[in-house]
C-alpha positions as CSV (number, residue, x, y, z in Angstrom):
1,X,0.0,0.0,0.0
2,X,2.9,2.5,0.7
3,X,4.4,4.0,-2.3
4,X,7.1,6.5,-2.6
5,X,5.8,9.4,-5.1
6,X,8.7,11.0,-6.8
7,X,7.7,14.8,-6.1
8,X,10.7,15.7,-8.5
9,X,9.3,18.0,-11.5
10,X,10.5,16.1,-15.2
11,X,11.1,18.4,-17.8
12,X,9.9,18.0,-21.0
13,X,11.1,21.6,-22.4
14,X,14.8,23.0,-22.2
15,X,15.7,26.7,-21.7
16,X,18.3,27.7,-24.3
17,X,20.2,30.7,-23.0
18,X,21.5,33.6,-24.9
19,X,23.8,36.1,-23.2
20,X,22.9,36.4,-19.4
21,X,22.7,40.2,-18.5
22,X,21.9,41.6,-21.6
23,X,18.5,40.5,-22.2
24,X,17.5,44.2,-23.0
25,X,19.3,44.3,-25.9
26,X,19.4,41.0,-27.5
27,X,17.6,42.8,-30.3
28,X,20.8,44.7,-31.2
29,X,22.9,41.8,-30.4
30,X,21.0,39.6,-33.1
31,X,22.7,42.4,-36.0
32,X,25.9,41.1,-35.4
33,X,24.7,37.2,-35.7
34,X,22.9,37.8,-38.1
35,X,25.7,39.2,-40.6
36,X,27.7,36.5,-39.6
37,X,25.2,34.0,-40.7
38,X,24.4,35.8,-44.2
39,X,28.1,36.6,-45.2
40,X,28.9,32.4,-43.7
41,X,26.0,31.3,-46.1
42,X,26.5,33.4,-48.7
43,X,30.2,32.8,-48.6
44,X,30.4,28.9,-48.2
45,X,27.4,28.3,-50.9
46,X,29.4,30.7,-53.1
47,X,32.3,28.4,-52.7
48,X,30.4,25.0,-53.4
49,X,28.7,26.7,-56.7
50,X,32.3,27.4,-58.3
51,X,33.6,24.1,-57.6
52,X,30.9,22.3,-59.0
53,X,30.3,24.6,-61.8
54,X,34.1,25.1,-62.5
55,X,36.1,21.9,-64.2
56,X,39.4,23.2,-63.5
57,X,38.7,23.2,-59.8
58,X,37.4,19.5,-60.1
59,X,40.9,19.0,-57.9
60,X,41.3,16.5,-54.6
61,X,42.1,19.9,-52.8
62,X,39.1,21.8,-54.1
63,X,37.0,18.8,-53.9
64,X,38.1,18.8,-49.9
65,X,37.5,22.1,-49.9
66,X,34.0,21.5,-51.1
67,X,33.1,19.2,-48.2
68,X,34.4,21.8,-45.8
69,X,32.3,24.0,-47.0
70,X,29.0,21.9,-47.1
71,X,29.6,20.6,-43.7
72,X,30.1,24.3,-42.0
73,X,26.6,24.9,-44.5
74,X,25.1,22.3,-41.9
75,X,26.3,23.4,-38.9
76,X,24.7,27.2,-39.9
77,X,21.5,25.2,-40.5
78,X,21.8,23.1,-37.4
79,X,22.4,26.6,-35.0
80,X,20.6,29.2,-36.7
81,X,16.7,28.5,-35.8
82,X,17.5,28.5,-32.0
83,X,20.2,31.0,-31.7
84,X,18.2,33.5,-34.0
85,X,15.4,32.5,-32.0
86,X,16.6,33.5,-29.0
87,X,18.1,37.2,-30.0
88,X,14.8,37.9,-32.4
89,X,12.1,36.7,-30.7
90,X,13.0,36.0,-27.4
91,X,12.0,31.8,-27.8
92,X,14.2,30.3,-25.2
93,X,12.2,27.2,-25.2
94,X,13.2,24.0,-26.6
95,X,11.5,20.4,-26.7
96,X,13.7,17.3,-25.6
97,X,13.3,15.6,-28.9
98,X,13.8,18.2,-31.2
99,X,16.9,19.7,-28.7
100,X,18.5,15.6,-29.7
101,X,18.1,16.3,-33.2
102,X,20.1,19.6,-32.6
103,X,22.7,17.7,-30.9
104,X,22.9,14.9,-33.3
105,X,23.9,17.1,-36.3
106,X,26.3,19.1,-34.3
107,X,27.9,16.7,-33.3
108,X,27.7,14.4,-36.4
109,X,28.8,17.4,-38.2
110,X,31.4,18.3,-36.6
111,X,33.0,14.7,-36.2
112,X,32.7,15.7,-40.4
113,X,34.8,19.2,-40.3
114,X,37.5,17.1,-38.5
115,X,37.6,14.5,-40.6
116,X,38.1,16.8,-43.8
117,X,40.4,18.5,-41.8
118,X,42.4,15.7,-41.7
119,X,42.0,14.8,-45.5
120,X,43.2,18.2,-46.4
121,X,46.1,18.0,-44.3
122,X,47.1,14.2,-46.0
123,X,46.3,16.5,-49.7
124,X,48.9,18.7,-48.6
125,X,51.5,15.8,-47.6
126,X,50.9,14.3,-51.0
127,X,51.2,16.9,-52.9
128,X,54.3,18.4,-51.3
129,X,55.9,14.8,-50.6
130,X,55.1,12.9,-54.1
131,X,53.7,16.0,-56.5
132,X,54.3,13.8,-59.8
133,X,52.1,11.2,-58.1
134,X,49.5,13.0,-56.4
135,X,47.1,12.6,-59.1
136,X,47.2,9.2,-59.4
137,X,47.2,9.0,-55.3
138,X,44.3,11.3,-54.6
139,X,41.8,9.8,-57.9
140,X,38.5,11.4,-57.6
141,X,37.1,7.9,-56.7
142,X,39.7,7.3,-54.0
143,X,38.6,11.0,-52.6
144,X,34.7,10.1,-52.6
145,X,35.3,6.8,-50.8
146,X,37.5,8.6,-48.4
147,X,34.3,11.0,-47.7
148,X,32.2,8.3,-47.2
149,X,33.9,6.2,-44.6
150,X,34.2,9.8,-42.5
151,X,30.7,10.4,-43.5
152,X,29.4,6.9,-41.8
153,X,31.9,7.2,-38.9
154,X,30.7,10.2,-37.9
155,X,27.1,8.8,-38.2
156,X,28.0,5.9,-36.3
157,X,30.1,7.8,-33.1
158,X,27.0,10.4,-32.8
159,X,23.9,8.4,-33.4
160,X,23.8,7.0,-29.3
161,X,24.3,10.3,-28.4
162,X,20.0,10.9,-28.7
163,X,19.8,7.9,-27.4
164,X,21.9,7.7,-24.7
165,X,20.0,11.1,-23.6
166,X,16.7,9.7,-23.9
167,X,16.8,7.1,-21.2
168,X,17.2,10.0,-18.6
169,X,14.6,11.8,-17.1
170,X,14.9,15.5,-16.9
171,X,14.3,17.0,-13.0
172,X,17.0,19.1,-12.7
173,X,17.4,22.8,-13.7
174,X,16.4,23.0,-17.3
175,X,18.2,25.9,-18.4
176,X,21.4,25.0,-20.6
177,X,24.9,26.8,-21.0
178,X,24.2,27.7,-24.8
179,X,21.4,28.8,-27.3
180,X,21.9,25.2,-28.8
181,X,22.3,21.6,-27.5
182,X,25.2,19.9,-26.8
183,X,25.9,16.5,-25.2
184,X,27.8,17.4,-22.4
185,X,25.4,20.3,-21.7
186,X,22.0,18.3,-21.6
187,X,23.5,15.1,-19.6
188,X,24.0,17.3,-17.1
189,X,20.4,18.1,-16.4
190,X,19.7,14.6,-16.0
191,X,18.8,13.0,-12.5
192,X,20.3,9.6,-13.0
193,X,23.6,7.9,-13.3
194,X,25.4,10.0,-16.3
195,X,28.9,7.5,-16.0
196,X,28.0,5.8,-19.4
197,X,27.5,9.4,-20.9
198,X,30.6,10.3,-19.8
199,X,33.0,8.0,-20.7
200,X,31.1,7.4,-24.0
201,X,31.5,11.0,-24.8
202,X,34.9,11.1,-23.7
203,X,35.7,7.9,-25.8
204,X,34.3,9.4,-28.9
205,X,36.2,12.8,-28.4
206,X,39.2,10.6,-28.5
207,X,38.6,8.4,-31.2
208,X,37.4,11.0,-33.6
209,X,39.1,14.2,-32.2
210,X,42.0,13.2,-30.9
211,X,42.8,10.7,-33.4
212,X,41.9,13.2,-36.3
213,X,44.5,16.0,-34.7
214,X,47.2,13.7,-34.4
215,X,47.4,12.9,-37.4
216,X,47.1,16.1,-38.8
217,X,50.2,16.7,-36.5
218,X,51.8,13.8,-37.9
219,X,51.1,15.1,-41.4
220,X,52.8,18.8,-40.6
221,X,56.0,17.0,-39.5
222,X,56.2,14.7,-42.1
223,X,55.6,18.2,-44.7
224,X,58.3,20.3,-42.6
225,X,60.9,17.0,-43.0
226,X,60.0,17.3,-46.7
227,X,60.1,20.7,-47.3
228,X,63.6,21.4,-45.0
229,X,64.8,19.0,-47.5
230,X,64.5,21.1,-50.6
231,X,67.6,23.0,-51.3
232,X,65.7,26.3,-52.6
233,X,64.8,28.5,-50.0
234,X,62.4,30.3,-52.5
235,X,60.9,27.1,-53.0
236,X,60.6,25.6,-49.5
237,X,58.4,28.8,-48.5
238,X,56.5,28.3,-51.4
239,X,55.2,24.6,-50.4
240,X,54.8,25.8,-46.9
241,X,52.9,28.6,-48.5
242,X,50.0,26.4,-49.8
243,X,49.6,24.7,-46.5
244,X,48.2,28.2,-44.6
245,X,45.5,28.0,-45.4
246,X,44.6,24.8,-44.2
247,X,46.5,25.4,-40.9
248,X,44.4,28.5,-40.1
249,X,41.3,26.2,-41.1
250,X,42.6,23.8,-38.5
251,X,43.5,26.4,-35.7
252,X,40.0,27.8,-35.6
253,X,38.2,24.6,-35.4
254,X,40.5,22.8,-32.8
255,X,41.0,25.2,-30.6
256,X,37.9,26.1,-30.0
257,X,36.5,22.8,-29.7
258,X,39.5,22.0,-27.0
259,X,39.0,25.0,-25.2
260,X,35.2,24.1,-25.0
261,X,35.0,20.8,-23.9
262,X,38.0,21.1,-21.5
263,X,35.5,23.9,-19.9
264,X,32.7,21.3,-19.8
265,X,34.6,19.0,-18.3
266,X,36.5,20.7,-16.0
267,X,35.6,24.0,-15.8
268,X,32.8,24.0,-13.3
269,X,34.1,27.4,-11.5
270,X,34.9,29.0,-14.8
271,X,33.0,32.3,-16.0
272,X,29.7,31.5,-17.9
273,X,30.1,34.3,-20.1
274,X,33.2,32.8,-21.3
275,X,31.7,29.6,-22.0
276,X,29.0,31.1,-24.0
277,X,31.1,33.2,-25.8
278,X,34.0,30.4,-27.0
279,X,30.5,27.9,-27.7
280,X,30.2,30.8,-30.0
281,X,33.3,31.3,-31.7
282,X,33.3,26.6,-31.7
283,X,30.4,27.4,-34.3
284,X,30.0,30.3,-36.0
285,X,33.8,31.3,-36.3
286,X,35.1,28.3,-38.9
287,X,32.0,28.8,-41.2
288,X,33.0,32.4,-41.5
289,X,36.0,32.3,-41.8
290,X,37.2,29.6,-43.9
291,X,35.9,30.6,-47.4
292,X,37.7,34.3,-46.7
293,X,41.1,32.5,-46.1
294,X,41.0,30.4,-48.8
295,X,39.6,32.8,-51.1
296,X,42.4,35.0,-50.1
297,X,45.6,32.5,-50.0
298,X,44.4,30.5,-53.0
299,X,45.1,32.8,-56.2
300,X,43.1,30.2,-58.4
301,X,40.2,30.6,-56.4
302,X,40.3,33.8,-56.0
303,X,40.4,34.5,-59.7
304,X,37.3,32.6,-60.0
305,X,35.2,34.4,-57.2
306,X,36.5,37.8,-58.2
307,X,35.5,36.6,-62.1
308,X,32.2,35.4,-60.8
309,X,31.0,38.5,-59.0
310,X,32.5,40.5,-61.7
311,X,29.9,38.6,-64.2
C-alpha cells in the first residue's frame, strides 16, 4: 500500500540561454549574428557553386575544400533557428526531442569538419611529398570513398548520443549553457547515473578528435621534413605557403572545440560568459572564416570568385 511518489518535477522543455545580463538588448545583439550567418551562407554556398560549376577546380584539394564548405553549411542550419530565436524573438524554449536532433547534427557534423580537416592536411602531404604522383594517389574515386567512410563514422560515433539522452529523465534545472544543445550540456540536467554518458563521450572525443589532430600533427611533421629537405629557400616557402590556409582552417576549429569541452569538463568554476562566448566562436567562427582565407591564399580561387562577381 505504501508508495514513494517522486515529487521531483521532469522536464519535457529545455531553456536555451542567450547572453545572461543583456536580455534588454538582445535585439541589437542579433545584428551582429545575423551578418555572420548571411556573409557564412553566402560565402560557403558561393564556394560549393564554383567548384561544381568550375572543371578546372574539379581538384582533390578543391574537392576537400567542397566538403568543408557543405559541412560548415550544416552546422549554420543546425544553430541558426535557435540562436536567432533566442536574439529575435525571445523563444528560449526547446523540446527534448527536437533539442536531440540539434545535438545529433552538431555533433555528427562536426566529427565531419575534423575529418576533412584531416584529409586536407594528407592532400597537402601528398602533394608536397610525391607532386608527380599526387594525381594518381588522390583519384577522384579514392577522394569520394574517403568522404564516405568519414561520412558513416561520424554517423556511427554520434547516433547513441539521442539515445543515450533519452533514457534519462529531466528534473534538474532545465536551463542550458548555450542557445543550442550539446551533449555534455543536456546530460548534465539529468537525475540519474550519467557514467555511461561520460565515458562514452569522452571515448568518442578521442577516437574521432584526438585521433583526427594527431594525425594532422603527424602530417605537418612529415611536410616540414620534406620541405627542410629542398635545397631552394624560394621554393621551400613556397610549399609551406599552400599549406596556410589549411592550418588557419585547422586552428579555428580545434582550438575552439578543446577549449570548450575542456571547460565542460572541468571548468565547473569558470566564467559563464566565457563559456558562451568560446561555444560561440566553436560554431559560428570556422564557417565564417574559412571561405575568406581560402579565397584570399588560393590565387586560383580567387580568380574565379573575383570573375564570378565581376559577371
Amino acid at each position: 500500500m505504501s508508495a514513494v511518489n517522486d515529487t521531483k518535477p521532469h522536464f519535457s522543455v529545455l531553456l536555451l540561454t542567450g547572453i545572461p545580463g543583456q536580455e534588454d538588448v538582445h535585439l541589437w545583439i542579433s545584428v551582429p549574428f545575423c551578418l555572420i550567418y548571411v556573409i557564412s551562407i553566402v560565402g560557403n554556398a558561393v564556394i560549393i557553386f564554383l567548384i561544381k560549376t568550375d572543371p578546372s577546380l574539379h581538384e582533390p584539394m578543391y574537392i576537400f575544400l567542397s566538403m568543408l564548405a557543405i559541412t560548415d553549411l550544416g552546422l549554420l542550419i543546425s544553430t541558426m533557428p535557435t540562436i536567432l530565436g533566442i536574439f529575435l524573438f525571445n523563444s528560449r524554449e526547446i523540446s527534448l526531442d527536437a533539442c536531440f536532433t540539434q545535438l545529433f547534427f552538431i555533433h555528427f557534423l562536426a566529427k565531419i569538419e575534423s575529418a576533412v580537416l584531416l584529409l586536407m592536411a594528407f592532400d597537402r602531404f601528398v602533394a608536397i611529398r610525391d607532386p608527380l604522383r599526387y594525381t594518381s594517389i588522390l583519384t577522384l574515386p579514392r577522394v569520394a570513398k574517403l568522404g564516405l567512410i568519414f561520412m558513416l563514422r561520424g554517423v556511427a560515433v554520434a547516433l547513441p548520443f539521442p539515445f543515450l539522452l533519452k533514457r534519462f529523465p529531466y528534473c534538474r534545472a532545465n536551463v542550458l549553457s548555450h542557445s543550442y544543445c550539446l551533449h555534455q550540456d543536456v546530460m548534465k540536467l539529468a537525475c540519474s547515473d550519467i557514467t555511461v554518458n561520460i565515458i562514452y563521450g569522452m571515448f568518442t572525443t578521442i577516437f574521432t578528435l584526438g585521433v583526427d589532430s594527431l594525425l594532422i600533427f603527424l602530417s605537418y611533421v612529415m611536410i616540414l621534413k620534406t620541405v627542410l629537405s629542398i635545397a631552394s629557400r624560394i621554393e621551400s616557402l613556397r610549399a609551406l605557403n599552400t599549406c596556410v590556409s589549411h592550418l588557419c582552417a585547422v586552428l579555428l576549429f580545434y582550438i575552439p572545440d578543446i577549449g570548450l569541452a575542456v571547460i565542460h569538463r572541468f571548468g565547473n568554476s569558470s566564467s559563464p560568459l566565457l563559456r558562451i562566448l568560446l561555444g560561440y566562436v566553436y560554431l559560428l567562427v570556422p564557417p565564417l572564416m574559412n571561405p575568406i582565407v581560402y579565397s584570399v591564399k588560393s590565387k586560383h580561387l580567387r580568380e574565379r570568385v573575383t570573375r564570378a562577381f565581376i559577371k
